[in-house]
N, C-alpha and C positions, 0 to 999 in steps of 0.2 A: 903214222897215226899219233894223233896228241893225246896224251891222258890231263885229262882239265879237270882242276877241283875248283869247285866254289866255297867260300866261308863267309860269313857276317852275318848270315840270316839271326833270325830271332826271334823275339813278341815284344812290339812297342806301340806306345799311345798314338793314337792319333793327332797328327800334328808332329814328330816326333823324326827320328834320322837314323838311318843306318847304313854303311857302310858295309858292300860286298865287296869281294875279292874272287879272281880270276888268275890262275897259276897252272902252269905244266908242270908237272911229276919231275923231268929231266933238261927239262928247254926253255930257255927265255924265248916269251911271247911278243918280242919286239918286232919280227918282222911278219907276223899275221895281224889282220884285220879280227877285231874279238866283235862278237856281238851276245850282246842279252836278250834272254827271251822267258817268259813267264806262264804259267800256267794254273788256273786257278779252278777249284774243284768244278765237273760240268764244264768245262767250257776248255777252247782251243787255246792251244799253245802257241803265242804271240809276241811279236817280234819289240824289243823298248826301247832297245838301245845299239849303239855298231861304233868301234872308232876303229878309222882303218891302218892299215899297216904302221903308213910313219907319223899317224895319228894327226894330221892335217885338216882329217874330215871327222865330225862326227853325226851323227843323226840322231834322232829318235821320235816315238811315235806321240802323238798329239799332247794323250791325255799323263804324259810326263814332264812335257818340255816345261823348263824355268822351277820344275821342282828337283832333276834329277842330273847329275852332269856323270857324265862316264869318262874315265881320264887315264892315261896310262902313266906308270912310272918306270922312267927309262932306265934307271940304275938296276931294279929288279926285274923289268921287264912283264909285271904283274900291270893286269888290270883293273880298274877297280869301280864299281856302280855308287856313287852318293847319291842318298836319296834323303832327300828331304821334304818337310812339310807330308808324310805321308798318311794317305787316307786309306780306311778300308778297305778300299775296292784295289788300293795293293797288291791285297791278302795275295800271295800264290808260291807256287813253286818256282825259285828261278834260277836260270840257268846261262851258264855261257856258253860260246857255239865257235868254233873256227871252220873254215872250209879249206878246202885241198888249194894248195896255191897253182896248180893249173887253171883253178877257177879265177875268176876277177874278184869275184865274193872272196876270193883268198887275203887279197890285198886291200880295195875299196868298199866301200860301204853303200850300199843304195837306198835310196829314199823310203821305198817298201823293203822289210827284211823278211823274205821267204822262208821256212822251215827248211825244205827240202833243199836252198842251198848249202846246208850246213852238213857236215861230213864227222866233226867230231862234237863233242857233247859231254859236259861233266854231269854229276850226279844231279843236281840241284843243292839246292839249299832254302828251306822254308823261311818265308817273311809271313808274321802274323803283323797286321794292323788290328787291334781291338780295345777297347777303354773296358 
């Protein structure tokens, strides 16, 4: 079982960038598939971003794409969410997610990212977008 933290969260303007981080307590995350997922007050926790194992693929979900790039660094083995140009609708809780490498979800990343694929789970880390 992986112990995942997240950091970068914050409160930034609209329009504005922030840089998350995804790390294991003991283990370099180089050979799991990481995905981000976000949750925002009222409403479900929802899949943003995935890069997979040897980071070949990445995905993410619509209302991100061309504002947000998810990218791993091989030397640390961290992952890490740029976001930029971000808007309100932001605002949420967010979170990184690995699955058991018996899964495929362990390695690859699929198009749709399902909650319940996901087996470990760090705390979050709040992003406010607000002016």
């Amino acid at each position: 079982q992986l112990q995942l933290v997240e950091s970068g969260g914050g409160l930034v303007q609209p329009g504005g960038s922030l840089r998350l981080s995804c790390a294991a307590s003991e283990f370099r995350l180089d050979y799991y598939a990481i995905a981000w997922f976000r949750q925002a007050p009222g409403k479900e926790r929802e899949g943003v971003s995935c890069i997979s194992s040897s980071s070949d693929s990445t995905k993410y979900t619509d209302s991100v794409k061309g504002r947000f790039t998810i990218s791993r660094d091989s030397a640390k083995g961290t992952v890490y969410l740029q976001m930029n140009d971000l808007k309100p609708d932001d605002t949420a809780v967010y979170y990184c997610a690995a699955a058991s490498p018996l899964k495929n979800s362990g390695y690859i990343c699929y198009d749709v990212l399902t909650q319940d694929e996901y087996d470990d789970w760090g705390q979050g880390t709040q992003v406010t977008v607000s002016s």
